[in-house]
DRENTINU-718924 format. One record per residue: residue in one letter; residue number from 1; x, y, z of N, C-alpha, C, O in turn. Coordinates in Angstrom, 3 decimals, always signed. Layout:
# residues N
<A,NUM,<X,Y,Z>,<X,Y,Z>,<X,Y,Z>,<X,Y,Z>>
...
# end
This chain:
# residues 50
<X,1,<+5.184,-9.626,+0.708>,<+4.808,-9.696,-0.672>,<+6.034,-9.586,-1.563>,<+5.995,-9.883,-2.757>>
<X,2,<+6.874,-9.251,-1.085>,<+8.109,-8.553,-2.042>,<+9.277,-9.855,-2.594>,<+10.018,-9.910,-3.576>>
<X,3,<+9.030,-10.773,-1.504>,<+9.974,-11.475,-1.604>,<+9.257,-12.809,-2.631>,<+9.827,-13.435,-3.525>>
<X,4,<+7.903,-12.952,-2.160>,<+7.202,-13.877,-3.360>,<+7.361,-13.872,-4.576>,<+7.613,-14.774,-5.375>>
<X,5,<+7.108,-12.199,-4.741>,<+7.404,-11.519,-5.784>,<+8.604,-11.576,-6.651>,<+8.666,-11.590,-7.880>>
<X,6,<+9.500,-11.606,-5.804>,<+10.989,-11.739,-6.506>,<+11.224,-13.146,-6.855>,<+11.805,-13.555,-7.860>>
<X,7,<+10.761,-13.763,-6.011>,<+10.766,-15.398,-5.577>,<+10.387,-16.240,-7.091>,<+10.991,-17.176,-7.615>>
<X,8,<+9.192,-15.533,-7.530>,<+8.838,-15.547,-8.408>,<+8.821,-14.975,-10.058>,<+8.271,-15.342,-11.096>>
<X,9,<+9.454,-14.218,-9.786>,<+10.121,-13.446,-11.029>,<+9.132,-12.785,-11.217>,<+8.768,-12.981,-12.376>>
<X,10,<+8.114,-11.704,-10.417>,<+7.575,-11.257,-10.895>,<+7.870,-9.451,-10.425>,<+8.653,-9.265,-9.494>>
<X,11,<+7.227,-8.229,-11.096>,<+7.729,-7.427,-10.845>,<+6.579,-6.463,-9.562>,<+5.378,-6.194,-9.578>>
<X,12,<+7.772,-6.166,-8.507>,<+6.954,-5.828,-7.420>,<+5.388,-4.906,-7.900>,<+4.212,-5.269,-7.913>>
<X,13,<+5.977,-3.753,-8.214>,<+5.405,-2.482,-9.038>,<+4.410,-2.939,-9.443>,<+3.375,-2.514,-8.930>>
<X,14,<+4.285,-4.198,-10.744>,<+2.973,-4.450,-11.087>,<+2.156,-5.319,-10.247>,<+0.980,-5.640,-10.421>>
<X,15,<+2.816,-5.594,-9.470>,<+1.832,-6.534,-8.664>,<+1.029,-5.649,-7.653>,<-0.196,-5.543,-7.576>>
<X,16,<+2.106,-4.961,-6.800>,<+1.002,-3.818,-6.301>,<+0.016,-3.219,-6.662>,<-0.992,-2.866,-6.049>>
<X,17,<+0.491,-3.051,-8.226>,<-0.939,-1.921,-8.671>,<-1.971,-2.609,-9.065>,<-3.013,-1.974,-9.229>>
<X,18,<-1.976,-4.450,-9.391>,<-2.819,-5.061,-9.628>,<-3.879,-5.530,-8.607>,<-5.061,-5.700,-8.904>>
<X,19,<-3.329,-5.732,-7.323>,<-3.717,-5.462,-6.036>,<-4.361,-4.518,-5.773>,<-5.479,-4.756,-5.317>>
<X,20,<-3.921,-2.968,-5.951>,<-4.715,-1.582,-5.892>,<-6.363,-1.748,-6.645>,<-7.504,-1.476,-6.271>>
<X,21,<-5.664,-2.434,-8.074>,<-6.589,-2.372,-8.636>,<-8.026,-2.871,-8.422>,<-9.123,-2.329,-8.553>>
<X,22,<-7.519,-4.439,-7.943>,<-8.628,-5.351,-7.894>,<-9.551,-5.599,-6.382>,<-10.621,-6.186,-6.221>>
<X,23,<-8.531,-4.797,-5.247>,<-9.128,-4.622,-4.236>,<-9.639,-3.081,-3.804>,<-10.530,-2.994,-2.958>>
<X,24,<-9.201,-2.155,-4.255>,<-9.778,-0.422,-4.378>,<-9.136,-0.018,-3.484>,<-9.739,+0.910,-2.944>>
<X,25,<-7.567,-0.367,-2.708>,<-7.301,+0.093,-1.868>,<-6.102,-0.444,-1.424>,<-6.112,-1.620,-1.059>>
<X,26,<-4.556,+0.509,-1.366>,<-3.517,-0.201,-0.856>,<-3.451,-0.693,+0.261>,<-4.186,-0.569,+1.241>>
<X,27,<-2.375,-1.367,+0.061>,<-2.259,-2.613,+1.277>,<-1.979,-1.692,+2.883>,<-1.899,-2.300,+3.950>>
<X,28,<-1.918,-0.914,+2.830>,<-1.259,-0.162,+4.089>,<-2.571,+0.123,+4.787>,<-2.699,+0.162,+6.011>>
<X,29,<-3.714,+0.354,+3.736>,<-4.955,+0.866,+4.636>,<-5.981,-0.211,+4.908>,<-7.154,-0.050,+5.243>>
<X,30,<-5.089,-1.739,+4.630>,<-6.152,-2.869,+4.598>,<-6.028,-3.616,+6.135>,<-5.060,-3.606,+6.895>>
<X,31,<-7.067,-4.121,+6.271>,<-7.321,-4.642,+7.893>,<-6.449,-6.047,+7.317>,<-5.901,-6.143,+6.219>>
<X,32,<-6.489,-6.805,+8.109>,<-5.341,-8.159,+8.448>,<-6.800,-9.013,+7.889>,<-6.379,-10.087,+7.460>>
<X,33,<-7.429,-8.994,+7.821>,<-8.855,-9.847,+7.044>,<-8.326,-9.590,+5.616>,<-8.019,-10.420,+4.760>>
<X,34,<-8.303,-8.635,+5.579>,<-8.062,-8.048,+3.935>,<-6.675,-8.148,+3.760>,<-6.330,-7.860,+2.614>>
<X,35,<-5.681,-8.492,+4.591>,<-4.184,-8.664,+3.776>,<-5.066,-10.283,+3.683>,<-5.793,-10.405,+2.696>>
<X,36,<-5.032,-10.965,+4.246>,<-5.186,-12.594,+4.161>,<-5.717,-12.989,+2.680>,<-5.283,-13.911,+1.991>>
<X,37,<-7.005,-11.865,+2.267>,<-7.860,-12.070,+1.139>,<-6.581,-11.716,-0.196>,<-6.490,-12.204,-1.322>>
<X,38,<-5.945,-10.954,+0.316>,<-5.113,-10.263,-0.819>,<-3.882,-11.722,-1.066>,<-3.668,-12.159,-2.197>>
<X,39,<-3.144,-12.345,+0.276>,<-2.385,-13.190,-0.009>,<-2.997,-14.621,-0.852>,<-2.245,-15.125,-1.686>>
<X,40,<-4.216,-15.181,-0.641>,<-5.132,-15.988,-0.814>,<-5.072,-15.672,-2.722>,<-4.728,-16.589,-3.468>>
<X,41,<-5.471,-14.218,-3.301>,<-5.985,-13.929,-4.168>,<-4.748,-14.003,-5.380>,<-4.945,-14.304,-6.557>>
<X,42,<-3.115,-13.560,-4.611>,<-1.842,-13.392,-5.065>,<-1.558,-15.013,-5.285>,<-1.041,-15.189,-6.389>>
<X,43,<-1.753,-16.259,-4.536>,<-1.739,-17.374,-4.731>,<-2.074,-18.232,-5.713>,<-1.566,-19.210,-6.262>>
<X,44,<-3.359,-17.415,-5.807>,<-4.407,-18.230,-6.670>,<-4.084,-18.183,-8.092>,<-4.031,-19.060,-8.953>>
<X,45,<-3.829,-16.584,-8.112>,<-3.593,-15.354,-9.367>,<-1.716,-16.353,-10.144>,<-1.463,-16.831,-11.249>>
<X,46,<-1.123,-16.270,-9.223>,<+0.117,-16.364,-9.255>,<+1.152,-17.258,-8.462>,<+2.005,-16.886,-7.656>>
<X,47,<+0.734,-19.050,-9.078>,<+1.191,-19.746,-8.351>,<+2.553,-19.841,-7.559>,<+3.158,-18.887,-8.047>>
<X,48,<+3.424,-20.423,-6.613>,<+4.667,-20.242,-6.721>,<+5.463,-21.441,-8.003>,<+5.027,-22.393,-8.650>>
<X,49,<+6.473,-20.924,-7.922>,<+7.477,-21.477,-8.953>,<+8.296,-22.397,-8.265>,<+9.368,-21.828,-8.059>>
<X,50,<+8.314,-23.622,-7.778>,<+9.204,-24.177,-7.016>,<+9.984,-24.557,-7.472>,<+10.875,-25.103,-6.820>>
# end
């Protein structure tokens, strides 16, 4: 996530907590179903910048 993040000019910090926010739960305690939903959702949310 970190490097998208940067990749993208966006700031790690808020992206995490927007994540926290919108899924009820950090990424550390999420099953690999739920990182996929989270990368899917970071995509959608926050295209890349090519």
């Amino acid at each position: 996530m970190r490097p998208y993040a940067v990749k993208n000019q966006l700031e790690v910090k808020a992206i995490n907590t927007e994540i926290y926010n919108f899924f009820s739960k950090p990424r550390k305690q999420m099953t690999l179903k739920e990182l996929k939903g989270v990368w899917t959702w970071l995509q959608d949310k926050y295209p890349t910048n090519n």
